[in-house]
N, CA, C and O atoms as CSV, one atom per row, in Angstrom:
chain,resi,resn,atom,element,x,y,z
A,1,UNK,N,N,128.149,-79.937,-129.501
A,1,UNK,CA,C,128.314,-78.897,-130.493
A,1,UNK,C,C,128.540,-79.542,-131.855
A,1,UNK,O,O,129.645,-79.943,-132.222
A,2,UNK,N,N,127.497,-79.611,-132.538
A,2,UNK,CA,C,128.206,-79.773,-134.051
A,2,UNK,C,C,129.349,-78.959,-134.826
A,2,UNK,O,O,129.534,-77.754,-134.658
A,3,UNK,N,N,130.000,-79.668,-135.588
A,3,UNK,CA,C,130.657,-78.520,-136.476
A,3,UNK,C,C,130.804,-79.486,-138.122
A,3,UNK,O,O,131.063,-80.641,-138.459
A,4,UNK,N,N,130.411,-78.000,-138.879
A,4,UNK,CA,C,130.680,-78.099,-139.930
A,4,UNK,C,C,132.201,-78.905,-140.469
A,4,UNK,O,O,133.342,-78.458,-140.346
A,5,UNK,N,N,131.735,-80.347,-141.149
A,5,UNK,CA,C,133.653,-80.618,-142.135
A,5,UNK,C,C,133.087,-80.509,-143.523
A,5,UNK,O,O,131.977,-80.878,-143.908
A,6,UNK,N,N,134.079,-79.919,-144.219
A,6,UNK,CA,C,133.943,-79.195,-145.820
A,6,UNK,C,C,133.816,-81.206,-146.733
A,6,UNK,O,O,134.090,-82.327,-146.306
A,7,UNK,N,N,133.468,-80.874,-147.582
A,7,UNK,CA,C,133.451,-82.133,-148.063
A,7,UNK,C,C,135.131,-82.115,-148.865
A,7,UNK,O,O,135.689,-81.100,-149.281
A,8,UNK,N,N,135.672,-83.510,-148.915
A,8,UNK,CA,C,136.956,-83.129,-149.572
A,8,UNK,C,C,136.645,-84.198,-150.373
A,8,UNK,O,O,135.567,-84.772,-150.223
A,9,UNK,N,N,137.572,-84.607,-151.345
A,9,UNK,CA,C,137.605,-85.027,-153.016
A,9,UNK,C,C,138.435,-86.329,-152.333
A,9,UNK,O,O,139.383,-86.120,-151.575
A,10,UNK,N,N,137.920,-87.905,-152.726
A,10,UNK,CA,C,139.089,-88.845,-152.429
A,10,UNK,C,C,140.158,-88.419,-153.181
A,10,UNK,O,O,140.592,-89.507,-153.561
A,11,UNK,N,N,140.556,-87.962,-153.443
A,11,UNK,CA,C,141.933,-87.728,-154.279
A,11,UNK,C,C,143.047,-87.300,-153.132
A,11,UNK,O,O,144.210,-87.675,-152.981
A,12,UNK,N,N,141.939,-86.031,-152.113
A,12,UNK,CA,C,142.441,-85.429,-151.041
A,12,UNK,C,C,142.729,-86.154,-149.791
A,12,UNK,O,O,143.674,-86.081,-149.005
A,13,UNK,N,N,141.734,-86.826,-149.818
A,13,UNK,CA,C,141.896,-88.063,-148.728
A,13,UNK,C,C,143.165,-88.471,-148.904
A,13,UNK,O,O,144.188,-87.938,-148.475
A,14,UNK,N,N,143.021,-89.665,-149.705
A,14,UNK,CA,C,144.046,-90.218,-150.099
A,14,UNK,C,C,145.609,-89.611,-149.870
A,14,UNK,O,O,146.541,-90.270,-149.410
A,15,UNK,N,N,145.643,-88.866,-150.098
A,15,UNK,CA,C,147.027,-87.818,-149.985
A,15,UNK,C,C,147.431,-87.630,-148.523
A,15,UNK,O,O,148.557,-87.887,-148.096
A,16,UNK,N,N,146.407,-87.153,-147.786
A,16,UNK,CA,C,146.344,-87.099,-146.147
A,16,UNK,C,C,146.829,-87.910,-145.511
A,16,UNK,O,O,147.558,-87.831,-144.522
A,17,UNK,N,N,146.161,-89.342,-146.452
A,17,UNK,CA,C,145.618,-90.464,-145.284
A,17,UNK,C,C,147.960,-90.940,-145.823
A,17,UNK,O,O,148.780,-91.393,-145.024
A,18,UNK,N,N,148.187,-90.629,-147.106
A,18,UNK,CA,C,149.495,-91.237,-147.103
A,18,UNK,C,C,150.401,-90.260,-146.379
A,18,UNK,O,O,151.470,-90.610,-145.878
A,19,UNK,N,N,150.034,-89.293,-146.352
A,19,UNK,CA,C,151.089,-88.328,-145.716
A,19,UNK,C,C,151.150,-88.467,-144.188
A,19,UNK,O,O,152.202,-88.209,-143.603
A,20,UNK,N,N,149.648,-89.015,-143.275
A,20,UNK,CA,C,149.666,-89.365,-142.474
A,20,UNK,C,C,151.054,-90.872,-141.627
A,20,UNK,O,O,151.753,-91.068,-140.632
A,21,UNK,N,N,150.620,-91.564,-143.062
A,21,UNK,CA,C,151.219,-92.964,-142.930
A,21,UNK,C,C,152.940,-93.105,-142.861
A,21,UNK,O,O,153.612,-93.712,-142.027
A,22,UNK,N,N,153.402,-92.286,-144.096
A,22,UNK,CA,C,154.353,-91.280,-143.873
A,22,UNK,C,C,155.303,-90.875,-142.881
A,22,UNK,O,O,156.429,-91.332,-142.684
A,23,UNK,N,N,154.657,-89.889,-142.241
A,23,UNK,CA,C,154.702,-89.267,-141.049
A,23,UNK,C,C,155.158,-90.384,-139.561
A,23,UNK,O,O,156.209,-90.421,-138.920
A,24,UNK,N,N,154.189,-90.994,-139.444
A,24,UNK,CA,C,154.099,-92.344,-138.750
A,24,UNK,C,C,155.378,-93.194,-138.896
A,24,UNK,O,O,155.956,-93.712,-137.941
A,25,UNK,N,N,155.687,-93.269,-139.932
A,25,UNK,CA,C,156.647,-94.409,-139.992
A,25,UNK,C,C,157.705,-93.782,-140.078
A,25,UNK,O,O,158.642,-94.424,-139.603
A,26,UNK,N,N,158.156,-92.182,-140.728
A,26,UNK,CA,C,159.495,-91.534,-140.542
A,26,UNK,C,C,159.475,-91.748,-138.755
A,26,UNK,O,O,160.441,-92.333,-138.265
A,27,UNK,N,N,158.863,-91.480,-138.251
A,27,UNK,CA,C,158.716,-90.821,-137.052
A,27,UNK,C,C,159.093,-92.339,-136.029
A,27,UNK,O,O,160.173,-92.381,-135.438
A,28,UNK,N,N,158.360,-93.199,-135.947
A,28,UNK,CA,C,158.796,-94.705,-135.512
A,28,UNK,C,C,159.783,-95.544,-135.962
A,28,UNK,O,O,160.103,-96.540,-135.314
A,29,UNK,N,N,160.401,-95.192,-137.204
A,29,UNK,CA,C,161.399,-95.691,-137.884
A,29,UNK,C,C,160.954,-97.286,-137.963
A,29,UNK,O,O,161.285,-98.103,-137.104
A,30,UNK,N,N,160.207,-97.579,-139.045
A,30,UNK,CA,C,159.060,-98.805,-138.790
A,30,UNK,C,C,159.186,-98.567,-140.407
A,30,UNK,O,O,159.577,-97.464,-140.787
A,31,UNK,N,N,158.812,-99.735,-141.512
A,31,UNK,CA,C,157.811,-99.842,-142.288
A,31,UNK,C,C,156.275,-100.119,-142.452
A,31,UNK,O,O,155.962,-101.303,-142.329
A,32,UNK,N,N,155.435,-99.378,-142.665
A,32,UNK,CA,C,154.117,-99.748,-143.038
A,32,UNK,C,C,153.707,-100.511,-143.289
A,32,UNK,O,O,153.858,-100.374,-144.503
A,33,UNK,N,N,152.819,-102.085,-143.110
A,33,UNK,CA,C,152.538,-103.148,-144.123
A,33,UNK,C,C,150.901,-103.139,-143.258
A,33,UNK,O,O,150.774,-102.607,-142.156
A,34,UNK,N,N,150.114,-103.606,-143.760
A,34,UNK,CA,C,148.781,-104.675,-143.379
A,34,UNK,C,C,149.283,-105.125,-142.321
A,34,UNK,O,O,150.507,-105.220,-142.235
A,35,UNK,N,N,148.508,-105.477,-141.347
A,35,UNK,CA,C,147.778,-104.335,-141.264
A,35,UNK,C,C,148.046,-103.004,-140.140
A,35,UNK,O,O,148.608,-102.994,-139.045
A,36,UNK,N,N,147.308,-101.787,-141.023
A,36,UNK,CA,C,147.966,-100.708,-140.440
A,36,UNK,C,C,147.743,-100.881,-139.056
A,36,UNK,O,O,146.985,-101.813,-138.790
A,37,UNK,N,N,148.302,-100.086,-137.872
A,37,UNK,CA,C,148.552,-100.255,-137.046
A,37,UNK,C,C,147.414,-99.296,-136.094
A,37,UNK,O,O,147.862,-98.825,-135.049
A,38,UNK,N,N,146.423,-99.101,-136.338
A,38,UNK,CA,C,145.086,-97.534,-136.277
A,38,UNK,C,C,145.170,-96.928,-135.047
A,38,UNK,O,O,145.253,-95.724,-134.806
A,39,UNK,N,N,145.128,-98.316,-133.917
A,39,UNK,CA,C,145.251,-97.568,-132.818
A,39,UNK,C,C,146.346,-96.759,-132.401
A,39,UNK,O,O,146.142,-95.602,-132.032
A,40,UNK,N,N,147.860,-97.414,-132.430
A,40,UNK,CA,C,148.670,-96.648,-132.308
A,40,UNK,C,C,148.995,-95.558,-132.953
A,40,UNK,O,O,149.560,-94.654,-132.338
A,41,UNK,N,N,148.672,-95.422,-134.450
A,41,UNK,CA,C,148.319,-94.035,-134.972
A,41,UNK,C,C,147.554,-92.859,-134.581
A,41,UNK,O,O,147.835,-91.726,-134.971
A,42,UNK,N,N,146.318,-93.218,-133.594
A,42,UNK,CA,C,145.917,-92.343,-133.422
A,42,UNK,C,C,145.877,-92.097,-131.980
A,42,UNK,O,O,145.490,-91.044,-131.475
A,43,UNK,N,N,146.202,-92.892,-131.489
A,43,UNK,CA,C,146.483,-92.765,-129.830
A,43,UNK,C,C,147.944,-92.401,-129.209
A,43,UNK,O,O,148.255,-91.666,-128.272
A,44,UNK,N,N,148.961,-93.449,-130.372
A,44,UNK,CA,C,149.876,-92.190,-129.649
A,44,UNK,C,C,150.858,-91.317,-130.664
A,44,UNK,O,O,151.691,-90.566,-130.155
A,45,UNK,N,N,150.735,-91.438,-132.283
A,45,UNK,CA,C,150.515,-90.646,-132.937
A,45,UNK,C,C,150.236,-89.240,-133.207
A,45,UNK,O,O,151.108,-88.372,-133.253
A,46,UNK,N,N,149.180,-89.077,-133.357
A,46,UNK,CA,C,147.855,-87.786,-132.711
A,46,UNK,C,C,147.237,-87.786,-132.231
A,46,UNK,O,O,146.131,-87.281,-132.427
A,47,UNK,N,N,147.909,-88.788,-130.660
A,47,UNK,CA,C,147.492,-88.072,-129.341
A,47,UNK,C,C,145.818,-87.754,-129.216
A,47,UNK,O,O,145.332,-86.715,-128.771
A,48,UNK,N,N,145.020,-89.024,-129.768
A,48,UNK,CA,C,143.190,-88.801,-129.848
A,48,UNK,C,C,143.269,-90.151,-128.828
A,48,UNK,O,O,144.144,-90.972,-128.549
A,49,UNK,N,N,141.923,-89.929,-128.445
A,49,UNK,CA,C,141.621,-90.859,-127.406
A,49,UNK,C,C,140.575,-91.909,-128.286
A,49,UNK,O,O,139.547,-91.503,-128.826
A,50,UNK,N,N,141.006,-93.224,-128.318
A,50,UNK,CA,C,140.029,-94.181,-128.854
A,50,UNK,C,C,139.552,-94.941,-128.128
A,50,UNK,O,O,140.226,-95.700,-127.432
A,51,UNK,N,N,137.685,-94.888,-128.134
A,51,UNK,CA,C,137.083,-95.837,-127.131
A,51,UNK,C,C,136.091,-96.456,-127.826
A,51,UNK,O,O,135.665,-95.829,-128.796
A,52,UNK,N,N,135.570,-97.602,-127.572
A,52,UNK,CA,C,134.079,-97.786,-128.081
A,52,UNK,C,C,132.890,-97.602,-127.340
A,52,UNK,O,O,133.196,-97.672,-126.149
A,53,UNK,N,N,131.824,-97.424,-127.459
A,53,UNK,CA,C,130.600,-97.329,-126.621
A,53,UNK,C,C,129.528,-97.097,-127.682
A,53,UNK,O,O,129.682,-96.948,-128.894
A,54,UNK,N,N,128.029,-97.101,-126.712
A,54,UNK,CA,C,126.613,-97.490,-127.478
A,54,UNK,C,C,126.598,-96.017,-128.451
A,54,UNK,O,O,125.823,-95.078,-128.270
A,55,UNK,N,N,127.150,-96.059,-129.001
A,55,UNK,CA,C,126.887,-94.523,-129.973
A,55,UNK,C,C,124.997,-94.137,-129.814
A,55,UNK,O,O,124.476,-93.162,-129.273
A,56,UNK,N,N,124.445,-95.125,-130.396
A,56,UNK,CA,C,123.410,-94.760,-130.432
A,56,UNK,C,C,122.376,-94.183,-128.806
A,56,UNK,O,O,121.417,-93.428,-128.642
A,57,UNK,N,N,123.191,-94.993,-127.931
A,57,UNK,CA,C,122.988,-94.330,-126.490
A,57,UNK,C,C,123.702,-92.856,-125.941
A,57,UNK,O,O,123.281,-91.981,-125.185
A,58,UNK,N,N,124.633,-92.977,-126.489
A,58,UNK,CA,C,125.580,-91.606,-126.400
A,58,UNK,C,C,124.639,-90.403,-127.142
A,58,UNK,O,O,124.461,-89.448,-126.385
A,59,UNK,N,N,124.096,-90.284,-128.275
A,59,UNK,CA,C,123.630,-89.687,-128.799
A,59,UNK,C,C,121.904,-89.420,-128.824
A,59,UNK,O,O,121.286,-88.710,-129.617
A,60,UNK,N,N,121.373,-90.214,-127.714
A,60,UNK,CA,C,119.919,-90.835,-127.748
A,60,UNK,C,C,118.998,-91.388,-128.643
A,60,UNK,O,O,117.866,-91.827,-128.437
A,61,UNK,N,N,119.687,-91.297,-129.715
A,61,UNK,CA,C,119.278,-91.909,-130.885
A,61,UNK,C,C,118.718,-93.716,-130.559
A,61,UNK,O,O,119.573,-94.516,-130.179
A,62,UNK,N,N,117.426,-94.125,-130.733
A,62,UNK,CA,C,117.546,-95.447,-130.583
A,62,UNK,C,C,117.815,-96.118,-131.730
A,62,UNK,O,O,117.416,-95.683,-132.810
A,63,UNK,N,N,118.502,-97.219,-131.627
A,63,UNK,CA,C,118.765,-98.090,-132.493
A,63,UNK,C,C,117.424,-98.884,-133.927
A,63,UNK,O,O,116.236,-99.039,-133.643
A,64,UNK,N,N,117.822,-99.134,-134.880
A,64,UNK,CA,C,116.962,-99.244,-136.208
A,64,UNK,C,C,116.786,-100.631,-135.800
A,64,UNK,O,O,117.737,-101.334,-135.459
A,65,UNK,N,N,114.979,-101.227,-135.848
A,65,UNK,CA,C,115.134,-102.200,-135.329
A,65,UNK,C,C,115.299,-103.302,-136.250
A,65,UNK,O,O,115.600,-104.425,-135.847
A,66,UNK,N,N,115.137,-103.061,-137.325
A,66,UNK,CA,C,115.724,-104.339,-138.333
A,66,UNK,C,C,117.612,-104.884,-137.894
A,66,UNK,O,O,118.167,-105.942,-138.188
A,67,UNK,N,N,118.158,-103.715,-137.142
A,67,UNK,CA,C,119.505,-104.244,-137.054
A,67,UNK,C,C,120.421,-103.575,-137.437
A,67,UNK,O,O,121.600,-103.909,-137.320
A,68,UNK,N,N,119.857,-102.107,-138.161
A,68,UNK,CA,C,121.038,-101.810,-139.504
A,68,UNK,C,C,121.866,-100.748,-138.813
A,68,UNK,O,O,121.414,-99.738,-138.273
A,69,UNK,N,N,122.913,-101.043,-138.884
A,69,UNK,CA,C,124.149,-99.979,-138.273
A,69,UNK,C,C,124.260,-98.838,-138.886
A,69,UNK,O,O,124.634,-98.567,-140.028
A,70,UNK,N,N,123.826,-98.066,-137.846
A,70,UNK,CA,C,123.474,-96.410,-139.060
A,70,UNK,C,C,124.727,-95.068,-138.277
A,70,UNK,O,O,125.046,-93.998,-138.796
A,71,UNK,N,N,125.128,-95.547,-137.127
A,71,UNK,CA,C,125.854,-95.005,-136.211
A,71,UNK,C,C,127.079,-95.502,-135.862
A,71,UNK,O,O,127.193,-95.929,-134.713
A,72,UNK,N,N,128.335,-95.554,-136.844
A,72,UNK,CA,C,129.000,-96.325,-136.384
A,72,UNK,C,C,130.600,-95.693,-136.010
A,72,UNK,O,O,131.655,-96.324,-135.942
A,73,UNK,N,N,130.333,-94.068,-135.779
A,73,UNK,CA,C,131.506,-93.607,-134.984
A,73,UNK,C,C,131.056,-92.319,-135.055
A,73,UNK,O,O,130.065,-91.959,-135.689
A,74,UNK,N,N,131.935,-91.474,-134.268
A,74,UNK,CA,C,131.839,-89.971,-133.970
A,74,UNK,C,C,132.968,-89.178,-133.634
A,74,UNK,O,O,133.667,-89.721,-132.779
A,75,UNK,N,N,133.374,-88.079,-134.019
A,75,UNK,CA,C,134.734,-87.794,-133.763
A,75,UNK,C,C,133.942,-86.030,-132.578
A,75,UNK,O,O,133.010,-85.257,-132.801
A,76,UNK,N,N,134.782,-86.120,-131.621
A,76,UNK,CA,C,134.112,-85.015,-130.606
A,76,UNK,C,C,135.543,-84.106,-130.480
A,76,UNK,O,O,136.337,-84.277,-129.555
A,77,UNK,N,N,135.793,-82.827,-131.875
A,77,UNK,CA,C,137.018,-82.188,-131.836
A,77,UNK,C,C,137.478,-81.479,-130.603
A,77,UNK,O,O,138.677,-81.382,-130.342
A,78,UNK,N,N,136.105,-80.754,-129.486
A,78,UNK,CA,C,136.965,-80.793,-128.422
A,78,UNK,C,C,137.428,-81.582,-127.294
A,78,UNK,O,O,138.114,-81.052,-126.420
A,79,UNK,N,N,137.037,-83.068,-127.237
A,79,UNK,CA,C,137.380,-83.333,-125.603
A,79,UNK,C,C,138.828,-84.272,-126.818
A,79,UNK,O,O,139.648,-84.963,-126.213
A,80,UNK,N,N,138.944,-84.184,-128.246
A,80,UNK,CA,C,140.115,-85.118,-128.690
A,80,UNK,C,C,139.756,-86.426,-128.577
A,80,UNK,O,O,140.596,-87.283,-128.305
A,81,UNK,N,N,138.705,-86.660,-128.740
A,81,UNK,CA,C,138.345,-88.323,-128.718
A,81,UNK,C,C,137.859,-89.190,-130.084
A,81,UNK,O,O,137.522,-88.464,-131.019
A,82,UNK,N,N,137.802,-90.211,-130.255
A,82,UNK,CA,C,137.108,-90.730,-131.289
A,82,UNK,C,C,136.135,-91.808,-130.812
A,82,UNK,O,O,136.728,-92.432,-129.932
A,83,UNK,N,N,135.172,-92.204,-130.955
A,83,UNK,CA,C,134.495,-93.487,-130.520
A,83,UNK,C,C,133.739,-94.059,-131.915
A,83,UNK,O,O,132.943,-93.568,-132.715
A,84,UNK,N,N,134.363,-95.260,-131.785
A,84,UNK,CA,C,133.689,-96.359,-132.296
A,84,UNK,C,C,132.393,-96.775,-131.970
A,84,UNK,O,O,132.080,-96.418,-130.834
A,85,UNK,N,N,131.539,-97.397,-132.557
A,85,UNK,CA,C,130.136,-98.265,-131.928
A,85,UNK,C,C,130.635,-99.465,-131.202
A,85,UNK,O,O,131.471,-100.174,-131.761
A,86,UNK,N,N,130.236,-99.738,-130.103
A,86,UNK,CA,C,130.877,-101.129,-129.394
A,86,UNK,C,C,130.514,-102.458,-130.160
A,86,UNK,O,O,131.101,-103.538,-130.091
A,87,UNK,N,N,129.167,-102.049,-131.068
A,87,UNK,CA,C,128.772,-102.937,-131.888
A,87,UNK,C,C,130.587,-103.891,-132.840
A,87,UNK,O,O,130.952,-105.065,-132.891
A,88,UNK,N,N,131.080,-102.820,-133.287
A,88,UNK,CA,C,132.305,-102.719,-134.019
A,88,UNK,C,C,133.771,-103.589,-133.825
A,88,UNK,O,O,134.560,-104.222,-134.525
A,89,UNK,N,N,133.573,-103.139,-132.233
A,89,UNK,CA,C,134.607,-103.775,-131.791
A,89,UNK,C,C,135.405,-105.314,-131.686
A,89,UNK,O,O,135.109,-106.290,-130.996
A,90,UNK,N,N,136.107,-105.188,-132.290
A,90,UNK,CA,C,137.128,-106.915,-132.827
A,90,UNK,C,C,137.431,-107.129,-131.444
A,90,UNK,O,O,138.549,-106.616,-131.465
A,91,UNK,N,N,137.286,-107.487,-130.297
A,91,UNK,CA,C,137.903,-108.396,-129.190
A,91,UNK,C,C,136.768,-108.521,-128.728
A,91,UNK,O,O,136.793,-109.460,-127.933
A,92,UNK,N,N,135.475,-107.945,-128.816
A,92,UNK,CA,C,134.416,-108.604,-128.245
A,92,UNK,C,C,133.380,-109.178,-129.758
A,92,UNK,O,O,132.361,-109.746,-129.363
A,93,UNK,N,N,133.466,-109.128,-131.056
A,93,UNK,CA,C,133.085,-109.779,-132.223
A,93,UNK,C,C,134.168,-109.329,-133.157
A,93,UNK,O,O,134.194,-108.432,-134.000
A,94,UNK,N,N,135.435,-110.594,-132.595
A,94,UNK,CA,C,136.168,-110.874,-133.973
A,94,UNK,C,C,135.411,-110.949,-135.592
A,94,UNK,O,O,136.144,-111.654,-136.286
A,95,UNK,N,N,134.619,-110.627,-136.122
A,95,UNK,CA,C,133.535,-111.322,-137.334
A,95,UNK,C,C,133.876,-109.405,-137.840
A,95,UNK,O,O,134.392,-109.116,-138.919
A,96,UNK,N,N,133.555,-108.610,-137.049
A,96,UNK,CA,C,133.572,-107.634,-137.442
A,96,UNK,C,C,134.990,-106.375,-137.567
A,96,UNK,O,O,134.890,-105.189,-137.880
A,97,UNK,N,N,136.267,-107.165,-137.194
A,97,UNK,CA,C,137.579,-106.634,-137.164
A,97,UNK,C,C,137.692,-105.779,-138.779
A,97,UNK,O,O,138.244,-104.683,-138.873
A,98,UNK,N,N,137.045,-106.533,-140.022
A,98,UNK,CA,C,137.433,-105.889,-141.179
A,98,UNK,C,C,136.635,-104.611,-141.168
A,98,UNK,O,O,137.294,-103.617,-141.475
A,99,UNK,N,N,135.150,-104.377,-140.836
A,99,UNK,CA,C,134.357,-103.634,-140.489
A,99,UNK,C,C,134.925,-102.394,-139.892
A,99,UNK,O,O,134.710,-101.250,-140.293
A,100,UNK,N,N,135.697,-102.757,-138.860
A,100,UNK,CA,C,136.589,-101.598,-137.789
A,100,UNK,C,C,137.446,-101.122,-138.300
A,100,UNK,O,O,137.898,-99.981,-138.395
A,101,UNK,N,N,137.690,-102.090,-138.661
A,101,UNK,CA,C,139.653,-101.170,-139.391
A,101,UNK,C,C,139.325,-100.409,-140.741
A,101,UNK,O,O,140.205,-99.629,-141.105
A,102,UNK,N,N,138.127,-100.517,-141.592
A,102,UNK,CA,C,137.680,-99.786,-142.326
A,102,UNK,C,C,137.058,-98.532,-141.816
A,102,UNK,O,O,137.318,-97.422,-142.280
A,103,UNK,N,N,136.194,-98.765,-140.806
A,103,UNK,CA,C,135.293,-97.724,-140.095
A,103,UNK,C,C,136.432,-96.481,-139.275
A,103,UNK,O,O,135.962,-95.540,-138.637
């Protein structure tokens, strides 16, 4: 099922993403530093399920054959999951950890 997300203003982001961070650290009684902590934010945080897998297989989409990463996550609001591209993933290509934690 697709669903429509409204476009929001980085300004809005931004605000979220600190109120999120916020939240997190009242709540763990922790300070925030580098690097953020993503998985545990969102796994046991808000309770989303984080996995990686072939996005582009998940979706049947085949892959661009020059190489170019055009698929590199998906958020599925009802089963509560998030997936990464396995492409992405830092314990099987450390090279791409900055990639992930941005993505």
């Amino acid at each position: 099922m697709t669903r429509f997300v409204p476009y929001l203003a980085k300004e809005v982001i931004e605000q979220d993403a600190e109120a999120l961070l916020s939240d997190y650290a009242r709540t763990r009684r922790i300070t925030i530093a580098p690097p953020i902590p993503i998985e545990d934010i969102v796994e046991k945080h808000l309770k989303l399920l984080l996995e990686f897998d072939d996005t582009h297989k998940l979706f049947g989409i085949p892959r661009d054959p020059e190489g170019n990463l055009d698929i590199l996550g998906a958020m599925f609001f009802n089963e509560q999951r998030i997936v990464i591209d396995e492409s992405l993933d830092p314990d099987e290509n450390p090279a791409t950890e900055g990639r992930y934690r941005f993505t």
